[in-house]
PADOVO-632701 format. One record per residue (C-alpha): x, y, z. Coordinates in steps of 0.001 Angstrom, whole numbers, plus 500000, padded with zeros to 6 digits. Layout:
# PADOVO-632701
XYZ ...
# end
This chain:
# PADOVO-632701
645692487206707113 645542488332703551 645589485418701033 647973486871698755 650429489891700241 652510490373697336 651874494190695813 650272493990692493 652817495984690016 650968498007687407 651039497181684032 650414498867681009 647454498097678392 649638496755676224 651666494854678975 648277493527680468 647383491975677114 650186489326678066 648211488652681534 644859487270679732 643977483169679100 641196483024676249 639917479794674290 642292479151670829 640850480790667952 640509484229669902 642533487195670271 642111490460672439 643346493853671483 642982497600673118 640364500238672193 641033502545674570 643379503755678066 644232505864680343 644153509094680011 641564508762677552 639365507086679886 639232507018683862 637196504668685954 634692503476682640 631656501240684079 629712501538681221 629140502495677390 627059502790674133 628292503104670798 626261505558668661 624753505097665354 628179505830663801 630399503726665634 631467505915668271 632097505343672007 629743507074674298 631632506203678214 630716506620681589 633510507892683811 633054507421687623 636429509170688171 635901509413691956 634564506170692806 637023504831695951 639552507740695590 640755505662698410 640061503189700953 638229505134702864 636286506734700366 637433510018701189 636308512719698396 633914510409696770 631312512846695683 633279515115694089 631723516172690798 634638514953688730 632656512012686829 632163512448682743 630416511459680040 632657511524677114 632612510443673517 635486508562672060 636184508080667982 638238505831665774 639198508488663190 641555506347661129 640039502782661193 642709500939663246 640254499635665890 641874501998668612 639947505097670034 641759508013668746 639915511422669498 638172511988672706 635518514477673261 633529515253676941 630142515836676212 629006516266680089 631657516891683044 631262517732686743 629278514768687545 628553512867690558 629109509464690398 627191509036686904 625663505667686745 624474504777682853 624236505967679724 621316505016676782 621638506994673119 617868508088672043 617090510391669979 620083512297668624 621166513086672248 621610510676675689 619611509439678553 622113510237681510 621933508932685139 622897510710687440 621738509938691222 618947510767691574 618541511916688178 617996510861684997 618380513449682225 617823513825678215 620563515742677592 621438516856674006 624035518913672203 622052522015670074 624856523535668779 626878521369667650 629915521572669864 630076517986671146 629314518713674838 626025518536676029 623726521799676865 620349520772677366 619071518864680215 615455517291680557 614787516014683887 612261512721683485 613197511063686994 614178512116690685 614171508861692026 616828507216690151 618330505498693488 620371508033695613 624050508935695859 625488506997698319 626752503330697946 626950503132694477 627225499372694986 623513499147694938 621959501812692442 619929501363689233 621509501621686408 621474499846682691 619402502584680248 618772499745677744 616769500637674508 615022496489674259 613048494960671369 609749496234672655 610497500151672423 610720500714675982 614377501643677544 614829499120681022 616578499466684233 618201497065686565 617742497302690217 614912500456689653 611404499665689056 610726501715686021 611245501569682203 610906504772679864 609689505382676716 609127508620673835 606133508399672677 603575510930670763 606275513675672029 606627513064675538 608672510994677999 606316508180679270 607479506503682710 605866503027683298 605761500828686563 607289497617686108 609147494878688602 612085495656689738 614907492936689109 619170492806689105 622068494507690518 624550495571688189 623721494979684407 621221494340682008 621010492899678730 619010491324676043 618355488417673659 617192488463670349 613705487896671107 613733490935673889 613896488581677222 616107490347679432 618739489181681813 620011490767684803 622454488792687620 623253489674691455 626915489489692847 626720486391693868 624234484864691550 625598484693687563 622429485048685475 619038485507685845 616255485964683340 612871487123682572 610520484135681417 607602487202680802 607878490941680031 607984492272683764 604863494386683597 602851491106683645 604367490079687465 603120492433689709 599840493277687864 598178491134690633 598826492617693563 597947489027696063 599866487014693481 603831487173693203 603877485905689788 607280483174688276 608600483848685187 610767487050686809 613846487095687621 614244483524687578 617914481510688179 619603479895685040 622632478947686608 622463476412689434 625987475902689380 627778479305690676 631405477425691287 633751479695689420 637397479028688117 639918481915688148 643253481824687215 644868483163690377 644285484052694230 642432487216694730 641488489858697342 638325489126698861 635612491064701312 635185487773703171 638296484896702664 637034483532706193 633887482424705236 633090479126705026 633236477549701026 634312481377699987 638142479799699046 638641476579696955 641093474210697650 643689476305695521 643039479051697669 641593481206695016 637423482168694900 635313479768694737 631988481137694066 630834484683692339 631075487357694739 630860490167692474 629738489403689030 627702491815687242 626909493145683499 625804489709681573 625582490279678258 623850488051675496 626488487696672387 624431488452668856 627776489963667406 627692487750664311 631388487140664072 631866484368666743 632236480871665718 629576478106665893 628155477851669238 628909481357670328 625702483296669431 623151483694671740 625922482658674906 625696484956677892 629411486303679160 628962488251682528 632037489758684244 633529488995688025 635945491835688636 636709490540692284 638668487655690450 639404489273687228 637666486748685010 634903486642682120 632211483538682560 630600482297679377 627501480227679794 626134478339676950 622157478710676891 619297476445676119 616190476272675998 613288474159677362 609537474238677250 610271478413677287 612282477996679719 616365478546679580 619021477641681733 622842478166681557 625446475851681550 629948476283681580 631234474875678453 634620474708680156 635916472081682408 637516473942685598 637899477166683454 636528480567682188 636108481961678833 638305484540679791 641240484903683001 643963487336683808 646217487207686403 646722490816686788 644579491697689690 644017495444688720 642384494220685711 638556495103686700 636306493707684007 632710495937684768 630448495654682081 630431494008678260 629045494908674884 628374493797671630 629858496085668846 628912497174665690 632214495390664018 630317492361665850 633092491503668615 632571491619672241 633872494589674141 635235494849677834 634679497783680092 637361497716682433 637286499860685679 640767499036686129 640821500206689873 642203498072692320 639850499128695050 636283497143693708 634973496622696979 633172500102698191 633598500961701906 630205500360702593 631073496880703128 634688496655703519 635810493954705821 639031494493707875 640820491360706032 639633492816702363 641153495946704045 644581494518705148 645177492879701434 644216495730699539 647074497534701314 649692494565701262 649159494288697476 649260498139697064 645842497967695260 644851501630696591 647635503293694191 647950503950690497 644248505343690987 642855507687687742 643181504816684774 640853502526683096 640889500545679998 638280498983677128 639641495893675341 637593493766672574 637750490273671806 637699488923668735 638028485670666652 641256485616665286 640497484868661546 637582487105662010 636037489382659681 634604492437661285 631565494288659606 632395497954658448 631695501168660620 628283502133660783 627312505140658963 623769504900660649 622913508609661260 622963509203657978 621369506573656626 618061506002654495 614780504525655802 615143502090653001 619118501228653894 617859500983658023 614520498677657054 617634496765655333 619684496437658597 616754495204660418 617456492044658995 621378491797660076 623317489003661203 624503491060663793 622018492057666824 623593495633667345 622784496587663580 619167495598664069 618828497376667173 620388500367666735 617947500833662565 614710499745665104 615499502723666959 616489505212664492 613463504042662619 610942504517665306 612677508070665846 612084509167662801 608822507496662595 608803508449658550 605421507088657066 607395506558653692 609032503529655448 605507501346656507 604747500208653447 608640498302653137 607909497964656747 604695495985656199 606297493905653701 609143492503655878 607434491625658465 605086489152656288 607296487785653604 611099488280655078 613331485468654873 614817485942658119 612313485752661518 614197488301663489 613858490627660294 610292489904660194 610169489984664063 612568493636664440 609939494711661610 606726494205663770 608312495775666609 609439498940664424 606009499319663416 604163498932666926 607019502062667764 605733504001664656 602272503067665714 601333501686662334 600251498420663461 596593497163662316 594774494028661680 595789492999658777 599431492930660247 598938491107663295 596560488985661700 599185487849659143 601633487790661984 599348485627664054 599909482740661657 603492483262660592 605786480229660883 607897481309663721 606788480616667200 608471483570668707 606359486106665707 603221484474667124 603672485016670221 604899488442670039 602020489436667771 599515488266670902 601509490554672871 600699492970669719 597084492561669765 596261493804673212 595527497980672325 592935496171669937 591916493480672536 591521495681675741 590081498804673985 586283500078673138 586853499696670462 588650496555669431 588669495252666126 586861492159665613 589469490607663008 591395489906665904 590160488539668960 589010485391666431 592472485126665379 594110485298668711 591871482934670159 592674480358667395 596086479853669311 594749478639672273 595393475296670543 599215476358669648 601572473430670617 604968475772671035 605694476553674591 606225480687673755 603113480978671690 601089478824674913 602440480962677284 602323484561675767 598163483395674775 597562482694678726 599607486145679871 597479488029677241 593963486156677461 593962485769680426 593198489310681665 590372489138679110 587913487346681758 584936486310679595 583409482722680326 584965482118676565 588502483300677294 588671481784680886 587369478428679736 590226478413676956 592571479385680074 590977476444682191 592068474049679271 595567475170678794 596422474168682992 594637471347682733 596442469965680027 599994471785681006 599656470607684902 603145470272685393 604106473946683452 603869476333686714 605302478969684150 601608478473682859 599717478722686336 601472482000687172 601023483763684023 597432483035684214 596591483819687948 598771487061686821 595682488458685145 593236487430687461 592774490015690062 589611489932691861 588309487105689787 590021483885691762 586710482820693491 584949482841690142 587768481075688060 588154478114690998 584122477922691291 584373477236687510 586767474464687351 585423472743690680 582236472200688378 584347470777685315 584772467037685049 588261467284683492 589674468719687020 588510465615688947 591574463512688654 594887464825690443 597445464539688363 598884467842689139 596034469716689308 596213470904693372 598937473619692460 596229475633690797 593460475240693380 596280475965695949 598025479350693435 593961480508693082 593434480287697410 596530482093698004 595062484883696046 592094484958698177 593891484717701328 596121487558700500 593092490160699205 591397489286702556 587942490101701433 586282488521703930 582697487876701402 585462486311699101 586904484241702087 583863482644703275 582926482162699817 585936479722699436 585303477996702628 582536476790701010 583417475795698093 586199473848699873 583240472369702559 581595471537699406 583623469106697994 581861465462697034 584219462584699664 586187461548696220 587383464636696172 589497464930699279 592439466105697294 590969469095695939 590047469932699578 593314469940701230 594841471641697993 592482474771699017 593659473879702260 596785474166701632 596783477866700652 596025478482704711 599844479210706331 601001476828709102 600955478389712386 604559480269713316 606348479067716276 606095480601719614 609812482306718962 608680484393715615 605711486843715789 602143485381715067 600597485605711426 598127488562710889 594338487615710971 591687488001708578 588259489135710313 585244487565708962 581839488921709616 580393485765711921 581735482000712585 581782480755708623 579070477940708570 581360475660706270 583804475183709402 581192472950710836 580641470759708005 584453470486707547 585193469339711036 583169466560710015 584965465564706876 587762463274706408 590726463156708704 593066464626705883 590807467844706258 590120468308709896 594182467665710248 594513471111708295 591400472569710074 594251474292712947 595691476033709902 592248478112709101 591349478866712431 594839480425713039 594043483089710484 590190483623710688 588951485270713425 585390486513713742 583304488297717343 583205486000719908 585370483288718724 586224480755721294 589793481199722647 590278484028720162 592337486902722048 592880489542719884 596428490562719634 597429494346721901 597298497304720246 601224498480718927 602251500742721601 603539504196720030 606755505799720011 607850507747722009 609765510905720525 612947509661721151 611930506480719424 610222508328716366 613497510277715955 615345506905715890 612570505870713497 613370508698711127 616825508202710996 616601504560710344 614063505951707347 617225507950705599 619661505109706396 617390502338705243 617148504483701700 620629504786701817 621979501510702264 619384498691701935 616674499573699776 617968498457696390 617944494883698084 615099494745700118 613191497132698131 610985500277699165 607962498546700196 609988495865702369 609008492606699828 612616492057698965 614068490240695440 614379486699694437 617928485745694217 619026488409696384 617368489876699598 614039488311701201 611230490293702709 611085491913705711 607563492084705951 606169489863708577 609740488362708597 610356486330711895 614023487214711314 613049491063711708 610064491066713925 611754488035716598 614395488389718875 616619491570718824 620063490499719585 618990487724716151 619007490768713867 621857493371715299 624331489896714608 622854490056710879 623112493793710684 626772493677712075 628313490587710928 626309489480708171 624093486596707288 624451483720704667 622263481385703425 620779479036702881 618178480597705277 614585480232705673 612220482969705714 608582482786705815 608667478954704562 611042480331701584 614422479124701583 616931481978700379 620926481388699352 622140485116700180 625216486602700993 624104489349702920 627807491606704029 627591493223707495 627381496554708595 629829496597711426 631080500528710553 627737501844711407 627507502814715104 625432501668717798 622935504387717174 622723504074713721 621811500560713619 619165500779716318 617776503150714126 617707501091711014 616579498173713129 613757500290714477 612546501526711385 611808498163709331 610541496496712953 607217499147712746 607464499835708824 605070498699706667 602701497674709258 605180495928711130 604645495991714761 607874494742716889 609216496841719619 611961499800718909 615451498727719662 617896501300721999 621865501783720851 622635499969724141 621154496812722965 623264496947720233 626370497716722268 625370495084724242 625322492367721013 628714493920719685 630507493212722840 628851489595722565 630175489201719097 633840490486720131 636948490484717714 634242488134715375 633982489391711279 632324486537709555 628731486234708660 626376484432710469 624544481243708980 621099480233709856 621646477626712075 623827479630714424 621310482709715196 618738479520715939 621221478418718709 621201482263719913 618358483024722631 619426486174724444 616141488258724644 
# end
């Protein structure tokens, strides 16, 4: 029964301002409402100040989603014309949109997305309203459940413009739009500190963050690399101020003992505060919204051996509360005056029908959150003795006055003259350029400097070399970065390398690990030996070990035959994660020279040195149990001669000896029966297939991803997943009901909150079933509709989730 069946009255801006709870010393005030703005979910402001919103005006039209692809969404641009702080003048550069997603200002026009789209769009006569599109993407997610699209558009520190939840970043460069691979990370949101890390969260994880520039992770393709997309919240307990519709109020822990949430469900949009304005303590904090429970979290961030983690300042409180449930906070910003601005949605319908659950259902009716539809709101918090820093006049500025602003207090002002400057790309301003990024008093002056001139292209030894010593850890480490056109090229200067080599010695955790991510792919005996040191000596830094088996492709065997033969890697202490990281690789390339290769290192191994034998060991996978589909084999030429020696080593060995021959087969193996060819659909099953194909696109791919490997934090593989490739009736409870975690999946343990599916039909979920049991290589039998009729009728009147341990208990195949 709903928690709360009272109807939710509506409330004016104005009126709502009474609803909010914020910390003393801060005050919130109104930018801009209804009609001005409808359904906002996301901004920019320009180089002038102004507003630049997206309006999904037909997101939920009701609770059925009825209408939702109308093209009624806008893009529109909203002013301050007589300084008050309070949008004034509103006009609609793009209209007739469907379901726009994000919004990023470049180059005296916008970066629009649009499912599937994303367009440069400018104005050329000066009108306001946009009317000239670019197409650069047609794979910017899909329109359907816009709960799971990319989105974000963010212009970083490093000149490229990054995505959540979409495995691209773009760039302009030498005239062109340049589209770049890169891992694919978050839900809803995407932001930036000052020293270009970017965070991204999940619903039901707060914060997340990137250790490394993405574009090092996947770069070896056997090696899922840390440092991405890594948790800085452990604690995701949350404290609203009231008792809120919920998708799922049954499930287990989802209600505290107040009867209000308990634990994120729908947070999205962190942002990092570099406003300027806030007091002590406040820069550099991370405030991410939860619009299920109407709430702002602020999580105070530190930092650790380049690592950060996030941490409530409040006891059994948020930064920010209302108790006015059709407040809808959807995305934050830092503004040019330097306070922090609130997108709100302000539609009482947040859940999308996708994954409605009949009790979310009953309580959005009971509190009448399906009316007062069409509104929407952006508020701004401030200090309350504040004092805000003048409207930018950017457009029009100098390339002296914007090398000026580089050096701001305030993180917007030195973004927003590090683009403009790289846009105009005016030689004039390299020489001022040159000189702040040597002898500026403040480090992110110096640091927006080196970045302005890597855009401009009008980087060059001398430079980097000077930045390669500068004071600041984060400089250094950013000028290794720097180096790498000169490193990697035919020509690469020779002032360099030297000079980036000298830091193999740095002590500062940023400088350490930016030398290994960059060195690393260098791959002489000089640079690998210097990569060899750092492990040794930072063991217990796994950060360390990833970046550096990162950049490794191909090379594993030769790396681990080079420290097996140092004396320094003799002793433990630590040491096996890196002999276990570099087998992994080798297992997961399969090249079966390179296999047998490391069966002999391990075979070779002196009897003191037992340790570094089941650490290579190690790498080989455990056996699966008879109930989950058996492990794929490697096939080796002939029976590897080092098995023999090693079923005579020590008993610690032979004990993993079960472990190798599970995976490597070779002709003629004893008791080796190669597993039956996959049976082929038939063409009623490869029609199912295909329609699983368009719904698996539609509806799960921004979790589990398009090639089936799934995201940390929020959705786990499905390749070679016992959970997809076991028992039938196992999955159709998981695709109906739900699933939450903790749940194991290939030796991985995975805290999800996976919602059901139950409003597909029969068909349709065979289908989807069927198509990621015999994608990517995966070889389980097609599933009929009547084996999902037959689970549904199992389940009966049942709507929760499912938790690990009760699809164990479940044997019905």
């Amino acid at each position: 029964m709903p928690a709360h069946a009272d109807p939710v009255p509506f409330l004016t801006a104005e009126q709502t301002l009474t609803t909010f709870k914020l910390p003393e010393g801060f005050r919130i005030e109104v930018v801009a409402e209804e009609p001005m703005v409808q359904h906002p979910i996301a901004m920019q402001f320009d180089a002038d100040g102004r507003i630049w919103v997206v309006e999904m005006r037909a997101y939920m039209p009701d609770i059925d989603a009825n209408n939702e692809k109308n093209p009624i969404g806008r893009i529109s641009i909203l002013e301050d014309t007589d300084g008050d702080g309070h949008m004034n003048k509103k006009t609609i550069f793009m209209d007739g949109l469907v379901l726009p997603r994000a919004i990023g200002l470049v180059r005296d026009g916008a970066l629009v997305a649009i499912p599937p789209n994303v367009f440069f769009c400018c104005d050329t006569n000066g009108d306001g309203q946009a009317d000239e599109r670019t197409p650069l993407v047609d794979d910017y997610g899909i329109r359907g459940n816009p709960e799971h699209q990319p989105n974000g558009l963010m212009s970083s520190l490093d000149n490229w413009i990054y995505n959540a939840n979409y495995d691209k970043r773009f760039r302009f460069d030498n005239g062109k739009w340049i589209v770049d691979q890169v891992n694919d990370v978050g839900q809803y949101g995407i932001t930036q500190d000052n020293y270009g890390r970017r965070y991204t969260n999940t619903n039901s994880d707060q914060l997340r963050v990137n250790l490394i520039p993405e574009h090092y992770a996947d770069r070896n393709p056997h090696y899922r690399a840390g440092g991405i997309n890594v948790q800085t919240a452990l604690d995701q307990y949350c404290w609203p101020s009231h008792n809120t519709a919920i998708n799922r109020p049954l499930m287990k822990g989802m209600l505290d003992f107040r009867g209000r949430l308990s634990h994120f469900t729908g947070c999205c949009s962190p942002v990092i505060y570099r406003g300027g304005i806030f007091p002590d303590g406040f820069e550099g904090n991370a405030f991410i919204c939860e619009p299920v429970a109407n709430f702002i979290r602020r999580d105070v961030l530190s930092e650790n051996d380049a690592t950060v983690s996030a941490q409530n300042p409040y006891e059994r409180d948020e930064f920010l509360t209302s108790t006015y449930e059709r407040f809808r906070p959807v995305n934050l910003y830092n503004g040019p005056d330097g306070a922090l601005y609130i997108v709100d949605i302000h539609h009482g319908l947040i859940q999308h029908k996708t994954y409605e659950t009949p009790e979310v259902i009953a309580d959005y009716r009971a509190r009448e959150l399906d009316k007062y539809l069409g509104t929407g709101r952006i508020y701004r918090v401030l200090p309350t003795s504040a004092t805000l820093y003048p409207k930018p006049k950017m457009s029009h500025a100098s390339s002296a006055e914007l090398v000026g602003f580089l050096s701001h207090p305030s993180g917007w002002w030195r973004d927003t003259a590090q683009r403009l400057l790289v846009e105009r790309n005016d030689f004039k301003s390299a020489h001022a350029l040159t000189k702040l990024a040597a002898n500026g008093e403040n480090p992110l002056g110096r640091l927006h400097a080196l970045w302005t001139l890597e855009g401009m292209h009008r980087l060059d030894a001398a430079i980097l070399t000077t930045a390669l010593a500068d004071k600041d850890s984060h400089i250094r480490a950013a000028a290794i970065r720097m180096c790498e056109p000169m490193l990697f090229s035919k020509d690469a200067s020779p002032r360099v390398l030297p000079q980036v080599l000298n830091l193999a010695g740095d002590s500062e955790p940023h400088v350490r690990l930016q030398f290994v991510l960059t060195v690393g792919q260098l791959g002489t005996p000089q640079t690998d030996g210097l990569i060899a040191n750092i492990l040794r000596e930072g063991a217990d830094k796994p950060l360390l070990l990833d970046a550096a088996v990162s950049g490794m492709r191909g090379r594993e065997v030769i790396f681990l035959e080079s420290i097996l033969g140092q004396i320094g890697w003799t002793q433990s202490r630590g040491h096996a994660a890196t002999f276990t990281a570099l087998s992994k690789c080798v297992l997961a390339e399969a090249n079966s020279r390179r296999v047998a290769r490391l069966l002999e290192l391990i075979a070779a191994q002196p009897a003191d040195q037992v340790w570094r034998q089941t650490a290579m060991l190690d790498a080989f996978p455990a056996p699966t149990a008879t109930t989950q589909p058996a492990r794929r084999g490697i096939m080796l030429p002939s029976e590897p001669p080092a098995l023999a020696i090693l079923k005579k080593a020590s008993p610690a060995v032979r004990g993993k000896l079960a472990n190798v021959t599970a995976i490597l087969h070779w002709p003629r193996q004893p008791g080796y029966i190669p597993p039956p060819p996959v049976k082929p659909l038939t063409p009623e099953e490869q029609t199912r297939f295909a329609a699983g194909k368009v719904l698996y696109t539609s509806i799960c791919i921004q979790c589990h991803k398009a090639d089936g490997m799934g995201q940390a934090g929020l959705a786990p593989p499905l390749v070679d997943s016992e959970w997809v490739l076991g028992s039938e009736s196992r999955m159709a409870r998981i695709v109906i009901n739900g699933l939450h975690g903790p749940v194991t999946v290939d030796g991985t343990s995975f805290n999800l909150d996976m919602p059901g599916l139950s409003a597909l039909s029969d068909d349709q979920i065979a289908a989807a079933m069927t198509y990621v049991r015999r994608e990517w290589d995966n070889g389980a039998s097609p599933v009929k509709p009547s084996k999902v009729k037959e689970v549904r009728a199992r389940i009966g009147v049942r709507t929760q989730s499912w938790s690990e341990r009760e699809l164990l208990k479940i044997n019905e195949d």
